[in-house]
C-alpha positions as CSV (number, residue, x, y, z in Angstrom):
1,X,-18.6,74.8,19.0
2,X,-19.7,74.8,22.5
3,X,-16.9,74.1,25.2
4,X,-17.9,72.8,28.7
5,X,-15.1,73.0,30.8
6,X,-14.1,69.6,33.1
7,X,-14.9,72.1,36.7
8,X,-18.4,73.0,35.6
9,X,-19.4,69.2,34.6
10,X,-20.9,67.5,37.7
11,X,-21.5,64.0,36.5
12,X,-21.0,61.7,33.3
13,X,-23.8,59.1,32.7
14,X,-23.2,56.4,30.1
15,X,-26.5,55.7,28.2
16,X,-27.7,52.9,25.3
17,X,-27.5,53.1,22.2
18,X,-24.0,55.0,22.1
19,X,-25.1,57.9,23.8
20,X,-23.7,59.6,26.9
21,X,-25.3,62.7,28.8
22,X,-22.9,65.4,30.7
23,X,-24.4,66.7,33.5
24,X,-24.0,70.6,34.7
25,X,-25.2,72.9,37.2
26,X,-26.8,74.7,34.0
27,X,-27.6,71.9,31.4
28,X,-27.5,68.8,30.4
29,X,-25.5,67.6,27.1
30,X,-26.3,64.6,25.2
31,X,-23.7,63.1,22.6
32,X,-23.4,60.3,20.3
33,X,-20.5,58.0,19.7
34,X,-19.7,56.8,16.5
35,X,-19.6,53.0,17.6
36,X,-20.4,51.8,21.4
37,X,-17.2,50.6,22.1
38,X,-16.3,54.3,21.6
39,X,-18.3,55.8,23.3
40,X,-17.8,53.4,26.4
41,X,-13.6,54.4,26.1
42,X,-14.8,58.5,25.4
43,X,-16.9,58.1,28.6
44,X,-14.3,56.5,30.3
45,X,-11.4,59.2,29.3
46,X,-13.7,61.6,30.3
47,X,-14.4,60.3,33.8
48,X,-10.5,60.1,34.3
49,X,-10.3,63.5,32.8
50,X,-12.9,65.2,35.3
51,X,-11.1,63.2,38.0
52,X,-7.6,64.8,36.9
53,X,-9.2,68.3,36.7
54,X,-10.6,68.1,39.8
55,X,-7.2,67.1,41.4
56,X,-5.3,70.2,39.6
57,X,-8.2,73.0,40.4
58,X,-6.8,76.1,40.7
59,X,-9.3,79.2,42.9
60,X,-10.3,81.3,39.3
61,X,-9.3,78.8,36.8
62,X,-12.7,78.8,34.4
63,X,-11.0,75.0,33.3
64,X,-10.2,73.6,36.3
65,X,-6.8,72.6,34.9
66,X,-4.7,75.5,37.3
67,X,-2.1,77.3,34.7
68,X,-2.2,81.2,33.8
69,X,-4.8,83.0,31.9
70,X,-1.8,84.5,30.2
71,X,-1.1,81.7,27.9
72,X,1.0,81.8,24.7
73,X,-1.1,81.2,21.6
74,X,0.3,80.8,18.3
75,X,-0.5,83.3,15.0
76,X,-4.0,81.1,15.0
77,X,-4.6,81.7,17.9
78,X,-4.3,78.3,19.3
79,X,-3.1,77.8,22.9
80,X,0.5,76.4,22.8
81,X,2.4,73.5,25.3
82,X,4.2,75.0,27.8
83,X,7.5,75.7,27.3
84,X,6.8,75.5,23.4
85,X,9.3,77.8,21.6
86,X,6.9,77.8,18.5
């Protein structure tokens, strides 16, 4: 699965027939919703979401979200909340 961090995408464009294109410095990504009502509220979240990101940028975060590269993962190897005793 290819992750594209909220920093690197430069603009969101909402397209017919359920599609939506992110836009990068390096490529473009095109995606599908399942219904276009979806995809108009994924589009939308992820407008708000790049908006956010953009707010919280930390200098050297690769997500744009701020917070430590030392993050606690659990035995999967999932990142875990903050403060999560698990």
């Amino acid at each position: 699965m290819k992750r594209v961090p909220f920093a690197q995408i430069k603009a969101i464009h909402e397209l017919e027939c359920r599609e939506f294109v992110l836009q990068t410095e390096k490529r473009d990504y095109t995606f599908k919703g399942m219904t276009y009502e979806g995809a108009r509220a994924l589009v939308g979240n992820l407008r708000e979401l790049k908006k956010l990101a953009a707010e919280h940028a930390a200098p050297g975060s690769p997500s744009g979200l701020g917070g430590s590269s030392k993050s606690r993962r659990s035995k999967s190897g999932r990142r875990l909340p903050e403060g999560s005793s698990k």
